[in-house]
C-alpha positions in Angstrom: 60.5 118.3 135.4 64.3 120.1 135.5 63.0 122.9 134.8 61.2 122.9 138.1 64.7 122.7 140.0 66.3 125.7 138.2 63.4 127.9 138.6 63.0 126.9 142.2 67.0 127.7 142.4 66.7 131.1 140.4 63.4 132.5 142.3 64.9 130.9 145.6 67.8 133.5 145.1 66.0 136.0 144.5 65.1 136.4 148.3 61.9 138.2 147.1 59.4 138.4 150.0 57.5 135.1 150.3 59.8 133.2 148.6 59.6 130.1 150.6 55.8 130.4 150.6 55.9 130.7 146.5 58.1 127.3 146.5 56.7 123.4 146.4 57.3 121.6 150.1 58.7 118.0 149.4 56.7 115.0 150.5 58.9 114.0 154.0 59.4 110.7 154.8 60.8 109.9 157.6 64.0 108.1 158.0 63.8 104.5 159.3 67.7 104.8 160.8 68.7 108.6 161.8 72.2 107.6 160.0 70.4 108.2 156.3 70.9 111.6 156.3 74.3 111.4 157.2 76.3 110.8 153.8 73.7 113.8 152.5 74.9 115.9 155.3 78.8 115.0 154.9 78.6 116.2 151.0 76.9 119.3 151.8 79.2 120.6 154.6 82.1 119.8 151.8 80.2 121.7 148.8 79.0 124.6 150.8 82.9 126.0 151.6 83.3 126.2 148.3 80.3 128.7 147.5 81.5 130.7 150.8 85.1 131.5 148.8 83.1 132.3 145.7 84.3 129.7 143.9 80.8 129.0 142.1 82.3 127.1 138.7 84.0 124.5 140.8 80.4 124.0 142.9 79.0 123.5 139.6 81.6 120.7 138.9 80.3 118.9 142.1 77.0 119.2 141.6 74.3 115.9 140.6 74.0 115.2 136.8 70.7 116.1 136.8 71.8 119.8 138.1 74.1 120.2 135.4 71.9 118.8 133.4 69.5 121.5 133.9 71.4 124.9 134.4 75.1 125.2 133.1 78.1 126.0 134.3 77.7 129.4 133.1 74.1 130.4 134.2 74.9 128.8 137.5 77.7 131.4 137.7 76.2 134.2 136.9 73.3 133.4 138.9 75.5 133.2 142.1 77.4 136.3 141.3 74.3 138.2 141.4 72.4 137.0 144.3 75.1 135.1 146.8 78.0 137.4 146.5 76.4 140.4 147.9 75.8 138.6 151.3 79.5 139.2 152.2 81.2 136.3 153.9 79.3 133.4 156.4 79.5 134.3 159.9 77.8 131.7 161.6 76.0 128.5 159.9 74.2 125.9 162.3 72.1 122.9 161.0 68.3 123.3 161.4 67.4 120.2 159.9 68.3 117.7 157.7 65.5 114.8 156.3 65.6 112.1 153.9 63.0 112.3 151.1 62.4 110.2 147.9 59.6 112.8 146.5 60.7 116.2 144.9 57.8 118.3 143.3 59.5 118.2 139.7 61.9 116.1 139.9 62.4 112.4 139.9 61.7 110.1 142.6 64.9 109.5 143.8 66.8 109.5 147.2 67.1 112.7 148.4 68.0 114.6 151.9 66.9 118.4 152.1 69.4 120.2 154.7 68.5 123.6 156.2 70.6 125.6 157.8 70.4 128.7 159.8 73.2 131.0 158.6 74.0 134.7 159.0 75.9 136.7 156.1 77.8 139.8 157.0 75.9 141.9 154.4 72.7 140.2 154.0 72.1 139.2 157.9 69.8 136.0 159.2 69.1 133.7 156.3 67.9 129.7 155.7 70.3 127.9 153.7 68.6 124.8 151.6 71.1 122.2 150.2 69.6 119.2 148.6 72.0 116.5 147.6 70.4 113.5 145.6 71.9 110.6 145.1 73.3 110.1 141.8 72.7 107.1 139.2 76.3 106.3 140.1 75.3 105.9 144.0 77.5 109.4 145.3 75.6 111.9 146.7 75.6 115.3 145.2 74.5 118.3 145.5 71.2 118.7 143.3 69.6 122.2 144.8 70.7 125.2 146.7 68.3 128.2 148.0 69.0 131.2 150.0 65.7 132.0 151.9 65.0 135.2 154.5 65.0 133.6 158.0 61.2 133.0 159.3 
């Protein structure tokens, strides 16, 4: 079932054409109180600064146990080197969506909020930004996925 999120993060960075078609939609279900998504959303918008400054071994750090547990710290680095780096800096990000979910094609059930955002690069133009947190056994949300897809 891991497996699933680290191939889904490694193909998802690829940016190969049809990459979003490839990948498993989670099962939505919507949010009885708008305000579930918002501890998600918070997290995210705190993790995702430090991918923009290339610091890709401390988003590790912050990531959900079951990321680490998954892709190490060093594969995860690499991995980012390769295909986030050459998009050159963020010039604009703007939320698209963000919905709560508790179903993950393989992963765990589990609480989870899947946040797209619409962000351009200065190198690699209009792209989707995917940040899942989950919410850890510990009850923090973390940061448990990250894609970069071409804009539709």
């Amino acid at each position: 079932m891991r497996r699933w999120i680290i191939a889904g993060i490694v193909a998802a960075l690829a940016w190969g054409p049809g990459a979003a078609a490839r990948g498993a939609q989670p099962k939505i279900t919507p949010s009885p109180t708008p305000t579930r998504e918002k501890p998600a959303q918070e997290v995210a918008e705190r993790w995702l600064p430090t991918v923009d400054a290339g610091q890709y071994g401390e988003s590790w750090d912050a990531a959900a146990a079951l990321f680490k547990q998954t892709v190490n710290r060093e594969q995860w680095i690499d991995a980012l080197t390769k295909r986030r780096s050459p998009l050159g800096q963020v010039q604009s990000r703007k939320l698209r969506v963000a919905q709560y979910v508790t179903d993950m094609p393989g992963a765990p059930s589990g609480e989870y909020v899947v946040i797209e955002y619409d962000t351009a690069f200065s190198a690699g133009g209009a792209m989707i930004e995917r940040v899942t947190p989950m919410k850890d056994p510990d009850g923090s949300w973390r940061v448990s996925g990250y894609f970069v897809l071409p804009a539709k």
